[in-house]
C-alpha positions in Angstrom: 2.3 5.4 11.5 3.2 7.9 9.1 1.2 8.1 5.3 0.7 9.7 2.3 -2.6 10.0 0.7 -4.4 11.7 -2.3 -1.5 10.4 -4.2 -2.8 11.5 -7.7 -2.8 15.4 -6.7 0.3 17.7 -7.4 1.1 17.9 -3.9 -0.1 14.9 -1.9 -1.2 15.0 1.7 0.6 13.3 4.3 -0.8 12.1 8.1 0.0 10.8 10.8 -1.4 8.3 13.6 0.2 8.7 17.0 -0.1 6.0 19.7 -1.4 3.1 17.5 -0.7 -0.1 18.8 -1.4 -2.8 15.8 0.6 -5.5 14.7 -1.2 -5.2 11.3 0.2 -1.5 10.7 3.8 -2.2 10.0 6.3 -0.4 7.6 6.3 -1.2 4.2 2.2 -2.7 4.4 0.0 -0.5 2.1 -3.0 1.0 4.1 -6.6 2.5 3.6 -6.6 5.9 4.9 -10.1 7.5 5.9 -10.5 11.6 5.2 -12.9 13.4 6.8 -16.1 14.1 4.5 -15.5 18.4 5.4 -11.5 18.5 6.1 -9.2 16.9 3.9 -6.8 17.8 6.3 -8.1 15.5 9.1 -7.7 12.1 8.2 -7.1 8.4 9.8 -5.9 5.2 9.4 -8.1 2.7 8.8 -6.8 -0.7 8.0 -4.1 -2.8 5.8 -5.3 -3.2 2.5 -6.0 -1.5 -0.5 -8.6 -0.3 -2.3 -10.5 -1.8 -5.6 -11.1 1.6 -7.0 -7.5 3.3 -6.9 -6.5 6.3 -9.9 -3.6 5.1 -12.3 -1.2 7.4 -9.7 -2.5 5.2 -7.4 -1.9 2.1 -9.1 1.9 3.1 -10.1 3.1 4.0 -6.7 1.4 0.6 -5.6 3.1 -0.8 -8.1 6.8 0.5 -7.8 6.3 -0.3 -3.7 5.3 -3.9 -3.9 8.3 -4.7 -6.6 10.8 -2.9 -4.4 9.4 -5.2 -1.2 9.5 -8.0 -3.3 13.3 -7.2 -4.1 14.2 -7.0 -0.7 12.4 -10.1 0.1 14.2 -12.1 -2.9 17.5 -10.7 -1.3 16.9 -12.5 2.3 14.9 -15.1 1.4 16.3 -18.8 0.1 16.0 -19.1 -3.6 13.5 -22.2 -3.6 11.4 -20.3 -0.7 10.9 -17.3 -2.8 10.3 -19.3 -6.0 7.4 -21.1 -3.8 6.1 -18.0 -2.9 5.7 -16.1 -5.8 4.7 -19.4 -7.7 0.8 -18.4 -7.2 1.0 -15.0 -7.5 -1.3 -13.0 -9.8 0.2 -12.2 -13.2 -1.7 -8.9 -13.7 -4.5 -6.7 -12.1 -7.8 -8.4 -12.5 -9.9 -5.7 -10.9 -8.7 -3.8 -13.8 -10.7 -6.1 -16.0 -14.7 -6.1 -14.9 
């Protein structure tokens, strides 16, 4: 598993995790990465998700990424499938509102 973190600097970090064996860590899936507290240069992967607190940098890539999944899914799903599952989805970013 390959990622990219510190997202809001001017050149970003990426990492790697060899030998990882999760079904949860697939491409595409945004994940938490874990940076050592005294080398930024030595970090982990920690789980799928995503963070409450992210920067506006943050936010945008997010952003961007889940539209362009969301695109391909639309492409290979059937139209009423999709419809059904985007029928419940959130219509903005209430953790930006506390």
């Amino acid at each position: 598993v390959s990622f990219t973190y510190f997202l809001d600097r001017p050149n970003p970090k990426t990492g790697i995790e060899n030998n990882l064996e999760m079904f949860e860590a697939q491409n595409g899936y945004p994940l938490i990465v874990l940076v050592h507290k005294e080398d930024e240069n030595i970090s982990f992967y920690g789980r799928v998700g995503i963070l409450e607190n992210l920067n506006e940098k943050e936010k945008e890539f997010l952003s961007k990424h889940i539209e362009k999944e969301m695109s391909k899914l639309k492409k290979k799903t059937p139209e009423y499938i999709y419809n059904a599952l985007i029928k419940d989805s959130v219509k903005e970013n209430k953790t930006d509102k506390k």
